[in-house]
C-alpha positions as CSV (number, residue, x, y, z in Angstrom):
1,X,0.0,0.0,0.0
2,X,1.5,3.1,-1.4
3,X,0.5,6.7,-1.1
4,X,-1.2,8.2,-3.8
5,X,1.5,10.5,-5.7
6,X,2.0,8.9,-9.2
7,X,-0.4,12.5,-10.2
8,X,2.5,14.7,-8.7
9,X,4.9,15.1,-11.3
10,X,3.1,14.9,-14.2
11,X,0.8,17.3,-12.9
12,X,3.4,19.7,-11.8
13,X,5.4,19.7,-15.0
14,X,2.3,20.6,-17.0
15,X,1.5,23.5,-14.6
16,X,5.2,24.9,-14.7
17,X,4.5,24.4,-18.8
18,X,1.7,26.5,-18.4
19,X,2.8,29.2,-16.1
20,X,5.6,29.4,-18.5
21,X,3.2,31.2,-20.5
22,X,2.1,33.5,-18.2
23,X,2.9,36.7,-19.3
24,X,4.2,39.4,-16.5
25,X,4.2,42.8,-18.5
26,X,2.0,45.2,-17.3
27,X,0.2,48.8,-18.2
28,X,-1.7,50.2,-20.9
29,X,-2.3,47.9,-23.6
30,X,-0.6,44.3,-22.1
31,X,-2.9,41.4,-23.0
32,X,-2.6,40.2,-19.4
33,X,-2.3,41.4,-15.8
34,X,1.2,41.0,-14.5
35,X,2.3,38.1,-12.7
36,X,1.6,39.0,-9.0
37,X,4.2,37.9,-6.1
38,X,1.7,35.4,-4.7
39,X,1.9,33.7,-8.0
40,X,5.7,33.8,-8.8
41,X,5.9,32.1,-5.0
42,X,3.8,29.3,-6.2
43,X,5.3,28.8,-9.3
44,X,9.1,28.6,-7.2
45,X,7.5,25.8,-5.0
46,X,6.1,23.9,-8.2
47,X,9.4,24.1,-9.5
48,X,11.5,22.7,-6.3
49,X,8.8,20.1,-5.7
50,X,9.0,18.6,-9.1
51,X,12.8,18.7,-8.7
52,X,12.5,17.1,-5.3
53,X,10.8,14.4,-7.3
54,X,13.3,14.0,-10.0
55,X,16.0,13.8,-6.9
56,X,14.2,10.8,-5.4
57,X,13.9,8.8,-8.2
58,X,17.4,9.2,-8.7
59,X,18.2,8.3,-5.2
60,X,19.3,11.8,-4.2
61,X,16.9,11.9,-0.6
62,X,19.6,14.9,0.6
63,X,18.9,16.7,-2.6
64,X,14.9,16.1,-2.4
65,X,15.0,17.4,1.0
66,X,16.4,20.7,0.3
67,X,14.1,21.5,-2.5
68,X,11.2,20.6,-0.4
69,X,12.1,22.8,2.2
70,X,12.9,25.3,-0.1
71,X,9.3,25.1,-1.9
72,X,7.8,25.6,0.9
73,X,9.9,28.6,2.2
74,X,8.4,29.6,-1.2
75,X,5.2,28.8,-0.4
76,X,3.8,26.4,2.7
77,X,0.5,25.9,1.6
78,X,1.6,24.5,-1.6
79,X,-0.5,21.1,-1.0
80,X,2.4,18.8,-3.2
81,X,5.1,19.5,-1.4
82,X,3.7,18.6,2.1
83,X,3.0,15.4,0.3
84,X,6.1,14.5,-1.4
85,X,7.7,15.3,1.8
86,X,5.7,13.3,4.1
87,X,6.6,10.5,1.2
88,X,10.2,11.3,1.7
89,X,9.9,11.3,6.0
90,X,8.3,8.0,5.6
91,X,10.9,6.3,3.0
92,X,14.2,7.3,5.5
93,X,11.5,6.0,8.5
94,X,10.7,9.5,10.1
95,X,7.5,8.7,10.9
96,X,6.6,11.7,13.2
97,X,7.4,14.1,10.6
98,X,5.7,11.8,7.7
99,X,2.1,12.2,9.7
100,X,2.4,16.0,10.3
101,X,3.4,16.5,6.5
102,X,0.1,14.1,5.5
103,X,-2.3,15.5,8.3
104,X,-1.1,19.5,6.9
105,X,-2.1,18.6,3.3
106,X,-5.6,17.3,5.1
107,X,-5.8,20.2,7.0
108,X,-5.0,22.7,3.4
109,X,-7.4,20.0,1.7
110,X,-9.5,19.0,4.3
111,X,-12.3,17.0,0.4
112,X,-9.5,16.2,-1.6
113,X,-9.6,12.8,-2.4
114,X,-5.5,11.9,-3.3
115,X,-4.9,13.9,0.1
116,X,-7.1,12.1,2.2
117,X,-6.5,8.5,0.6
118,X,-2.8,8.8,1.3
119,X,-3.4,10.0,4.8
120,X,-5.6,6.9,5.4
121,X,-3.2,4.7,3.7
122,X,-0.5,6.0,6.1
123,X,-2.3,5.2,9.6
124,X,-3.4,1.7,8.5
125,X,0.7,1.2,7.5
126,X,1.7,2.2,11.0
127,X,-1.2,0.1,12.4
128,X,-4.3,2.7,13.3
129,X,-6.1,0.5,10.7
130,X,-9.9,1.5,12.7
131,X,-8.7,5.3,12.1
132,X,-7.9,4.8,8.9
133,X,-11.1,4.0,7.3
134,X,-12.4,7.6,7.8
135,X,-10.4,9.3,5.4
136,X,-10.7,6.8,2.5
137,X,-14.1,7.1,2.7
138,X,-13.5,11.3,2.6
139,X,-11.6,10.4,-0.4
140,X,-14.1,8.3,-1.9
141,X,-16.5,11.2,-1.7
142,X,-14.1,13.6,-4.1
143,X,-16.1,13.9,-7.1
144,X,-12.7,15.1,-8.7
145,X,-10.2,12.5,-7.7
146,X,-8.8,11.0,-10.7
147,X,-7.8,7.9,-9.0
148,X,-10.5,6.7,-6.6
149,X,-9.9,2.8,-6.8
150,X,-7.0,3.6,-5.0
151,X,-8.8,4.8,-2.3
152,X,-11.2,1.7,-2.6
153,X,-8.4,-0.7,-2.8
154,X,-6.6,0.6,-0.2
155,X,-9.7,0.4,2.0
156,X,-10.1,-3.0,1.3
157,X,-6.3,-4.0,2.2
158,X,-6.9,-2.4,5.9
159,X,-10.6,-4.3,5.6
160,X,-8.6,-7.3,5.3
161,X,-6.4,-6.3,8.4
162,X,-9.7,-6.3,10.1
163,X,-10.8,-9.4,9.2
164,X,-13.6,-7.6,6.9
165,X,-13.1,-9.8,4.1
166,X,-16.7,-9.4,2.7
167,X,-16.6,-5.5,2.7
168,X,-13.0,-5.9,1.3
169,X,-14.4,-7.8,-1.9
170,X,-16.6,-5.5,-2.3
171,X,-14.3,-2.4,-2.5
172,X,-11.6,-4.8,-4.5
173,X,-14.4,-5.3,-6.9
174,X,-15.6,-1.3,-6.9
175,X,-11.6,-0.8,-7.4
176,X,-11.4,-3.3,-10.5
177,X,-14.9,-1.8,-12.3
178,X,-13.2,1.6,-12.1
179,X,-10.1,0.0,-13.6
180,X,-9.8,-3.7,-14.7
181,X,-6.6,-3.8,-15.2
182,X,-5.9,-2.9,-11.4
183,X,-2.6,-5.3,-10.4
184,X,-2.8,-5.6,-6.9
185,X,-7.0,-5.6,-6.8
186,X,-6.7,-9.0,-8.9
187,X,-3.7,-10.4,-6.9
188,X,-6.0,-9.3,-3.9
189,X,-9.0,-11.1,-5.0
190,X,-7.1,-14.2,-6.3
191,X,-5.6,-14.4,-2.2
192,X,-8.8,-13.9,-1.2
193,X,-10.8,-16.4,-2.8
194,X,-7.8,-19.2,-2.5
195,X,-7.2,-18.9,1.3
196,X,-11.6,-19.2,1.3
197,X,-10.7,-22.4,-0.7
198,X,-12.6,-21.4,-3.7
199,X,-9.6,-21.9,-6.5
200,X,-11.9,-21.8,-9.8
201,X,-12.4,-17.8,-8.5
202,X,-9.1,-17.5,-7.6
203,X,-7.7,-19.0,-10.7
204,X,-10.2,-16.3,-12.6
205,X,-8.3,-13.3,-11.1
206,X,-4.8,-14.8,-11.0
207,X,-5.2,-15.5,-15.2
208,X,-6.7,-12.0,-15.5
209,X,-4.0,-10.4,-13.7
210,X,-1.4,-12.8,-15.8
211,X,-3.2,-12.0,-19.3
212,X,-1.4,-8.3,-18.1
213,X,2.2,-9.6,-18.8
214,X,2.8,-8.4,-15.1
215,X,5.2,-10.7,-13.1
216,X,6.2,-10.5,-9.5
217,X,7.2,-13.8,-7.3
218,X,4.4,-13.6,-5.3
219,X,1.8,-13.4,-8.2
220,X,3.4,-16.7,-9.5
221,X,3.8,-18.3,-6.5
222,X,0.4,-18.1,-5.7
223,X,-0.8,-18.9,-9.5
224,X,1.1,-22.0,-8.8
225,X,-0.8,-22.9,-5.5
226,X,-3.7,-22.2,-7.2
227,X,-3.3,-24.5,-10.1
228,X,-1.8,-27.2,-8.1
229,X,-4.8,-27.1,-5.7
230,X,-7.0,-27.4,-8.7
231,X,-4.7,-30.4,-10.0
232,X,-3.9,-28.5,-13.3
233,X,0.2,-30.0,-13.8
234,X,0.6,-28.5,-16.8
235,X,-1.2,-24.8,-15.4
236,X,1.0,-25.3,-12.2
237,X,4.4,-26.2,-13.8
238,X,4.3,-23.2,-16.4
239,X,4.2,-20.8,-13.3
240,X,6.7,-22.6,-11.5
241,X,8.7,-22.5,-14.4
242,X,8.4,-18.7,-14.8
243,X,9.2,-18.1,-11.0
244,X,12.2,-20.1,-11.0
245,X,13.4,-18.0,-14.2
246,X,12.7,-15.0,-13.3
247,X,13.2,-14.9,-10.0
248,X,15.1,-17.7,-9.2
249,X,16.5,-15.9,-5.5
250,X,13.0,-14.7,-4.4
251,X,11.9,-16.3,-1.3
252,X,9.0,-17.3,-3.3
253,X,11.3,-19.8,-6.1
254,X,13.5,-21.4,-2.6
255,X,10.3,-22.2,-0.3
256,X,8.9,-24.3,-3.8
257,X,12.4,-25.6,-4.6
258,X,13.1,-29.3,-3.1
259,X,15.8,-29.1,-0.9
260,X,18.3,-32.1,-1.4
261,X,19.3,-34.1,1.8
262,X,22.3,-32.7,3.4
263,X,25.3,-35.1,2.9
């Protein structure tokens, strides 16, 4: 469960694009008003937050932290850059710091959806799963969200934690109308429905979710258990085979490899 930022930079590059055309003359005859100091201030911490997030995919967490600070020396209501740094607080395990930086881009944006989901997501990670519900359902209610299965699938995951299952295939399923192609709603649903001993289901999900080319050792591992329960060989062995290949030092590929007697 991730937060909810994979809008950030994309977003912010196409607003610098844009305020890039903003035009800052001024006086008799200019075709717009001049570019007031409010703005310019905004535009700064657009610019050091999307840099921030160019330095963390690089590696470069130092780097990211300066121009997060600085972007909000800029401007600290600039909603982004509280949440890329509560991102960054959480990834080097400040988790103090990471809950003030999601609970003040609640506070800037007490209905937006991305805000509130990753918020949510947060508290159920550090194991206020109860509190967490509240604020995916906030999020849930943003009519302007552009990702609400998040928000649905990460409800579900903390449902789980509950021991919800039924209310959690329910929001997996809301998650995977929204978008069918959803990765961790189908491996989700797949775990579900094998651990409730219903394979034919889970083998539904776990060949939907493979019919995406996606690949990770758990996916396969459990496409294994679930073809192996429903004594398909030939199913079983092709992603046993795959696992061993591709990730032949995953814990996943040792605990199904036979281990030879010691001699």
């Amino acid at each position: 469960m991730r937060p909810d930022v994979r809008w950030l930079l994309a977003g912010l590059l196409s607003g610098l694009l844009l305020a890039g055309c903003v035009t800052t003359t001024s006086g008799p005859g200019a075709p717009y008003p001049s570019t007031s100091a409010i703005q310019k201030a905004r535009e700064a911490a657009q610019i050091h937050t999307a840099l921030a997030q160019q330095y963390m995919l690089h590696g470069d967490l130092k780097g990211a932290m300066k121009k997060l600070h600085l972007a909000l020396k800029f401007d600290d209501q600039y909603v982004p850059a509280h949440t890329v740094l509560a991102v960054l607080y959480e990834r080097i395990r400040e988790y103090g710091k990471a809950e003030q930086q999601y609970r003040r881009a609640v506070q800037l944006e007490p209905r937006g959806g991305s805000v509130n989901n990753n918020l949510g997501a947060f508290l159920c990670r550090t194991g206020r799963v109860k509190v967490s519900l509240q604020y995916f359902e906030k999020a849930k209610k943003d009519p302007f969200y552009q990702t609400p299965y998040v928000a649905y699938g990460n409800e579900a995951t903390c449902q789980l934690k509950l021991g919800k299952t039924g209310l959690a295939i329910q929001n997996f399923r809301m998650a995977l109308s929204m978008k069918p192609d959803y990765v961790d709603g189908l491996y989700q649903m797949a775990n579900i429905y094998y651990k409730k001993g219903d394979a034919f289901r889970a083998s539904a999900f776990i060949q939907r979710l493979n019919s995406l080319k996606h690949s990770s050792p758990q996916a396969l591992k459990l496409g294994y258990l679930i073809e192996v329960r429903l004594s398909d060989k030939e199913a079983a062995q092709g992603y046993l085979s795959r696992l061993r290949i591709q990730f032949p030092k995953s814990e996943q590929a040792r605990s199904l490899t036979p281990k030879t007697p010691s001699q």
